[in-house]
C-alpha positions as a printed Julia matrix, in Angstrom:
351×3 Matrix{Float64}:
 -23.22  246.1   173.17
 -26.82  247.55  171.84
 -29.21  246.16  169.61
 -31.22  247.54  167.8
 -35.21  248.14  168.69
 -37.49  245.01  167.54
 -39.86  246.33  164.64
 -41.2   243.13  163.86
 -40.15  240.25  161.45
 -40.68  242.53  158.13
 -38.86  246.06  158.89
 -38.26  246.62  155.44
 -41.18  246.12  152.09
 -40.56  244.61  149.08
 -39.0   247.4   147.25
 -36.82  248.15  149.95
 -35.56  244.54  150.32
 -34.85  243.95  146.44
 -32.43  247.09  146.44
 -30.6   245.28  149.99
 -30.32  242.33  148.32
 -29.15  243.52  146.04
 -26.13  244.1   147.22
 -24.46  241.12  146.79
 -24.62  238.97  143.77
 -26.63  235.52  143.84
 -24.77  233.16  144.89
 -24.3   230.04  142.6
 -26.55  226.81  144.05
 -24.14  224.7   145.74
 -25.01  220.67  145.39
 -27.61  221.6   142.35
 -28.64  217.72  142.32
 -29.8   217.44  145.41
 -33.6   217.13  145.23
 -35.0   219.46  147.94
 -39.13  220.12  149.07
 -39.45  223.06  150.02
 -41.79  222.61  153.61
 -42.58  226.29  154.28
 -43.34  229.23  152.04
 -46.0   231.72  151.33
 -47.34  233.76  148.49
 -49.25  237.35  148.93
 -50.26  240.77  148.57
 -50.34  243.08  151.07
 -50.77  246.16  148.54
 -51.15  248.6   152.04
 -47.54  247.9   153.26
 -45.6   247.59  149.87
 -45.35  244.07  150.33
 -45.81  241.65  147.26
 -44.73  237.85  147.22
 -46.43  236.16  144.53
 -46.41  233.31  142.1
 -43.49  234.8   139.91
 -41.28  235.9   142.93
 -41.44  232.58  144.23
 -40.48  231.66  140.56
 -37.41  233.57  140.57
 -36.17  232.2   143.22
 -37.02  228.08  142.81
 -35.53  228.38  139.47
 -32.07  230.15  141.27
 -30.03  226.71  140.7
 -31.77  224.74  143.62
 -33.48  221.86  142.73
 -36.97  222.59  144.06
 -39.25  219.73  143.34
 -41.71  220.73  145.29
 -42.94  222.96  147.95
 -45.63  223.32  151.01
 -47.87  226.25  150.89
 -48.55  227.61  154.64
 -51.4   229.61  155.4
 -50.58  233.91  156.08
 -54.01  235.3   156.59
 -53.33  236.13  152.95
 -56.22  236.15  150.03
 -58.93  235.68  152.39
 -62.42  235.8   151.2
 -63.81  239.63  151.77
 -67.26  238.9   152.91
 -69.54  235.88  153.6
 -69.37  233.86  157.61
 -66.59  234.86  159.41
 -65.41  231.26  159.86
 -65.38  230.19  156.4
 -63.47  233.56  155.16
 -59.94  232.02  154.98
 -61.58  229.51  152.61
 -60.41  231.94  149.76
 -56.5   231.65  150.99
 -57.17  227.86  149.86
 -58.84  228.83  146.78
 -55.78  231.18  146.13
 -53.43  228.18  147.23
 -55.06  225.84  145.04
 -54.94  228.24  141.95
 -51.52  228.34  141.61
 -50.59  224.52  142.18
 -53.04  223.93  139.21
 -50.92  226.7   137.23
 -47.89  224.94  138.2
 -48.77  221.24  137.51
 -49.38  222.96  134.11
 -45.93  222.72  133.61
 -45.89  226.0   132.06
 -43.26  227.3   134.96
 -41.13  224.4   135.34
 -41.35  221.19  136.78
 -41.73  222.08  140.35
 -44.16  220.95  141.91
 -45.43  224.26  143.81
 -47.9   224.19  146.67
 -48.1   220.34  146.09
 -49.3   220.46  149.86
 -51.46  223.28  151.35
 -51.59  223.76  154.89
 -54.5   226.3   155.91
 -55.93  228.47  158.56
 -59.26  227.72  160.29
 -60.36  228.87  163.85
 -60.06  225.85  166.23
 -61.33  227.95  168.47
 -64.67  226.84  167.26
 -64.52  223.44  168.45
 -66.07  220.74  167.08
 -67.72  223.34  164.36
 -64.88  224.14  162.84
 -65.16  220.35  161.17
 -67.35  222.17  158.55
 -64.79  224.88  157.37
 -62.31  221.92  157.17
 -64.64  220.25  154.92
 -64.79  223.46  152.9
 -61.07  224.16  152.78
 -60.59  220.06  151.76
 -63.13  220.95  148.69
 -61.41  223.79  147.55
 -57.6   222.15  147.54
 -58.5   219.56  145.03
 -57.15  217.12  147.06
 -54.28  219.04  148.58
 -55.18  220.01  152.07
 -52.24  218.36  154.54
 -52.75  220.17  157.7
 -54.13  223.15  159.88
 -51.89  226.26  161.47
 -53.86  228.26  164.13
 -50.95  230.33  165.13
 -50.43  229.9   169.11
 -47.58  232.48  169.22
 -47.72  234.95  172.32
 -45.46  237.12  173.68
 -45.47  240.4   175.75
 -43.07  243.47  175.0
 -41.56  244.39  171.81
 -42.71  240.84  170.69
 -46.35  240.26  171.39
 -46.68  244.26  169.99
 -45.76  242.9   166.3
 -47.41  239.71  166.5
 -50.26  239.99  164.14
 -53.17  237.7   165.28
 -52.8   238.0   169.52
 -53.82  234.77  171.08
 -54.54  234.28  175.0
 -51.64  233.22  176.16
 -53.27  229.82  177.61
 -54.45  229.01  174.12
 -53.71  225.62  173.75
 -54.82  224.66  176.96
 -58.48  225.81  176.18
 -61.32  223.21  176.13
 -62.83  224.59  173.04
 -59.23  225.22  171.2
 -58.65  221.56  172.08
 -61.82  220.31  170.76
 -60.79  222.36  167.6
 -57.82  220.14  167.66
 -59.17  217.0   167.73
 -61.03  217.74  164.3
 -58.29  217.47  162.52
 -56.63  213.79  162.58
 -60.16  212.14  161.5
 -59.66  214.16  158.42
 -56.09  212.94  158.0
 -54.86  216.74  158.83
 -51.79  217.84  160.53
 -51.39  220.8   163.59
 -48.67  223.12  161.98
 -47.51  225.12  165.44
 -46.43  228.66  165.53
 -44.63  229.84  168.85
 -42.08  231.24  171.2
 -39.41  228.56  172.68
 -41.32  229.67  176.22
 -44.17  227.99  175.01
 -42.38  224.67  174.16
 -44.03  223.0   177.34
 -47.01  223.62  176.32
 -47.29  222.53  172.82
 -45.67  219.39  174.98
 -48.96  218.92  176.71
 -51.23  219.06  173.48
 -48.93  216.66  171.83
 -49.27  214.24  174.01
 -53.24  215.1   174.66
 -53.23  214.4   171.12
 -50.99  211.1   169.81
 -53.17  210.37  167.13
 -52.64  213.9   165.43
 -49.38  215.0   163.93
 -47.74  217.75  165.32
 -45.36  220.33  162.74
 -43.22  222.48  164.93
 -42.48  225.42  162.74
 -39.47  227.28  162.48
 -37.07  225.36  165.1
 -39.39  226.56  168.01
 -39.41  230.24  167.59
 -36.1   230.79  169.46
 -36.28  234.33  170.58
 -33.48  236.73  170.65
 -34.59  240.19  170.53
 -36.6   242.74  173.29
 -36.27  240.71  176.85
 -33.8   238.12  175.16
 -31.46  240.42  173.22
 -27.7   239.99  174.0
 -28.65  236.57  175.81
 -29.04  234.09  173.0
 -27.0   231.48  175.03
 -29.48  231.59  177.83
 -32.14  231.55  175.31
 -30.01  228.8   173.57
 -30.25  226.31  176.5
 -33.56  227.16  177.83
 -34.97  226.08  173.9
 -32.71  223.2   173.8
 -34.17  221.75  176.84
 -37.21  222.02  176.48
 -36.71  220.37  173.1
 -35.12  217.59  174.95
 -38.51  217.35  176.46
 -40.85  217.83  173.39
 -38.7   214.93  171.35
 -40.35  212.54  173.57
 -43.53  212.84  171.41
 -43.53  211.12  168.48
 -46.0   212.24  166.82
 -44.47  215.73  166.63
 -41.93  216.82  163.73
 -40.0   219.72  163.65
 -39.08  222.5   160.67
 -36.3   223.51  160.14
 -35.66  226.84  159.3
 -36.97  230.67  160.16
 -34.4   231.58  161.58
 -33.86  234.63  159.3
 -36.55  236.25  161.01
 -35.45  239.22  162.98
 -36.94  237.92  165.54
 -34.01  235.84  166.26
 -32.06  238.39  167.55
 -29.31  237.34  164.55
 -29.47  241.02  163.39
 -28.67  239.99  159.77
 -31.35  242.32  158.59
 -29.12  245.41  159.86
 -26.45  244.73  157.62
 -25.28  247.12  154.8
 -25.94  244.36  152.72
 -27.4   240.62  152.56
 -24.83  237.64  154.28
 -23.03  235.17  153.1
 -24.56  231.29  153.02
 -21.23  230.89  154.97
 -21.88  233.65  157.57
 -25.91  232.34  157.91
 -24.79  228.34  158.42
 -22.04  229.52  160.94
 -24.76  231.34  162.92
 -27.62  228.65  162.29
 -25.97  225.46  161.94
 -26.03  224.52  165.93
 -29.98  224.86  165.77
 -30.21  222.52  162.97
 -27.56  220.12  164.57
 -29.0   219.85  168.03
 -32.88  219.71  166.31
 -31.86  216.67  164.08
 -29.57  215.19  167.69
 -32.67  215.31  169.91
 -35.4   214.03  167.33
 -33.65  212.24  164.25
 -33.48  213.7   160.23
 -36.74  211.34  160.22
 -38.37  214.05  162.05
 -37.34  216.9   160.49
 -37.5   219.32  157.39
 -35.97  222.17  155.95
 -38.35  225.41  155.36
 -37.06  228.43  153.83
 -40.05  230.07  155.02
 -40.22  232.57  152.26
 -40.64  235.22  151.73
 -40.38  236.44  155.94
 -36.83  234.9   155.89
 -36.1   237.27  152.56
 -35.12  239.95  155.3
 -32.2   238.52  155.88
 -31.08  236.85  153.14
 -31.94  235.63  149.39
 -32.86  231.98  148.56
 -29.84  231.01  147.16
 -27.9   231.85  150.25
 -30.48  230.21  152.31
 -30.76  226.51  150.75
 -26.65  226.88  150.03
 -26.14  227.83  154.32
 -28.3   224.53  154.96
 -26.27  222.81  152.82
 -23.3   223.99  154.48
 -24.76  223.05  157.96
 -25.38  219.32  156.78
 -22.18  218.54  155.1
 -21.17  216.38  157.93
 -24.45  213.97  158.2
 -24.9   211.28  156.44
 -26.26  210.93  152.43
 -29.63  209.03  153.89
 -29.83  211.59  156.68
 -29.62  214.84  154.52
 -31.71  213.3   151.73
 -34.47  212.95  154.82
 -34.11  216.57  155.99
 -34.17  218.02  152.3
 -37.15  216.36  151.07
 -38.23  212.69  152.38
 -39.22  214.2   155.89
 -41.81  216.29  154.09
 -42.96  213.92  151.34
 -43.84  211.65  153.84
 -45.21  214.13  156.6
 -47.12  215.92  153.91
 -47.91  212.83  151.68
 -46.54  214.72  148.38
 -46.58  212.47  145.6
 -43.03  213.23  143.28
């Protein structure tokens, strides 16, 4: 079997991926009660590429039938300030952040909640200096600055040619990345980690270098499935899985789930004439969700439609319906954890 070249996690722009999804009417919102945070989303403009995800997109899709009540913003090297010290440039993604939670505690779009929790980007590379761009980026949230994502993702091939900011790939070993690190739990902020399953062990070691600090695994571990990996997702599948095993001894470290409708997970649903089913996607997804909440408990976990990457494979109806479809079988106490108490509490949102 072949699969298709890796061209990165967005192959297609905006305009492009409105007439693909297109293709298949909006699904209604299954279980439209069933109060839901969304942990993981993003708003920008990348006006070079075609590729526009802003306040009113996001709109369109919270008001779909879910019940949205709130949602994290996550930093994308998006809206950052044009000139001024290097270090304090992504200051202006908070600024950006922080602008539209204040136009959506107006009310004026509906009652959710929307970047009720901002989690930003600041070099830890800087050591104990960057302590005064955190100070800067807790000014500008107005109070709703959670947690820090320095993205730690590396790969070589296919993979480390689309990943955006390269990192060394001994990153969170580094003294001064480390010292970086250790900035952030005195400020009652959060790690947010972005990687490949092969670097499970090592966000291992920084967890437990760092108890005090609360670790956010993003995106189920970054389970890869493309380039080297492609056509051996079971491999993949168990390599991932244990080295979960491994990382659920911390417990200081959470895990999102979600992102799996990034082509990078080899699912190919981007390649489709036309978007999937919620049924197809939670038949494909559900045993990373199911052996995430096994190993570390729906205490420590949280569903992300990390939007609008995930938007290249699916719309958000399908996505919140397919992790509803996954979680039928848990418990009510369980699934009302996963869908929004993991993240009120992990991201101290106020409902």
């Amino acid at each position: 079997m072949s699969h298709p070249a890796y061209i990165g996690n967005q192959p297609r722009n905006s305009a492009d991926l409105g007439r693909w999804l297109g293709r298949r009417a909006r699904e209604a919102a299954l279980e439209p009660e069933l109060p839901i945070i969304d942990a993981h989303h993003h708003l920008w403009d990348f006006p070079a590429v075609g590729n526009r995800y802003l306040l009113p997109d996001y709109l369109a899709d919270v008001q779909g039938g879910h019940n949205i009540v709130a949602s994290v913003y996550v930093e994308a090297a998006a809206m950052w300030r044009a000139d001024g010290p290097e270090a304090l440039r992504p200051v202006g993604e908070v600024e950006f952040a922080a602008g539209m939670a204040a136009m959506a505690d107006s009310g004026t779009y509906g009652p959710c909640r929307i970047a009720a929790a901002i989690v930003a980007h600041a070099d830890l590379r800087l050591g104990a200096q960057v302590r005064e761009v955190l100070l800067a980026q807790q000014a500008a949230a107005g109070g709703r600055l959670r947690g820090i994502r320095h993205q730690v993702a590396h790969a070589t091939g296919a993979v480390g040619k689309y990943i955006k900011h390269p990192v060394d790939a001994d990153l969170m070993y580094q003294a001064g990345f480390r010292a970086g690190v250790a900035q952030l739990a005195p400020l009652g902020l959060s790690f947010d980690a972005w990687l490949y399953h092969p670097q499970l062990a090592g966000l291992r070691d920084l967890a437990r270098a760092f108890p005090d600090t609360v670790i956010v695994l993003n995106h189920v571990g970054g389970v890869l499935g493309v380039d080297a990996y492609a056509g051996r997702q079971a491999q993949a599948f168990a390599q991932w899985s244990e080295q979960m095993a491994a990382l659920a001894d911390c417990p200081n470290v959470v895990v999102k789930l979600g992102g799996m409708g990034m082509p990078v997970f080899g699912f190919g649903f981007e390649t489709g004439d036309g978007p999937p089913t919620s049924a197809q996607l939670a038949e494909r997804w559900q045993p990373y969700i199911e052996r995430c909440i096994g190993l570390f408990g729906a205490q420590r976990c949280l569903f992300e439609s990390n939007f609008p990457v995930d938007r290249q494979s699916c719309d958000y109806n399908a996505l919140w319906n397919a992790f509803k479809l996954a979680t039928q079988s848990l418990p009510s106490a369980d699934r009302r954890a996963v869908f929004m108490e993991t993240a009120r509490r992990v991201y101290r949102i106020a409902i």
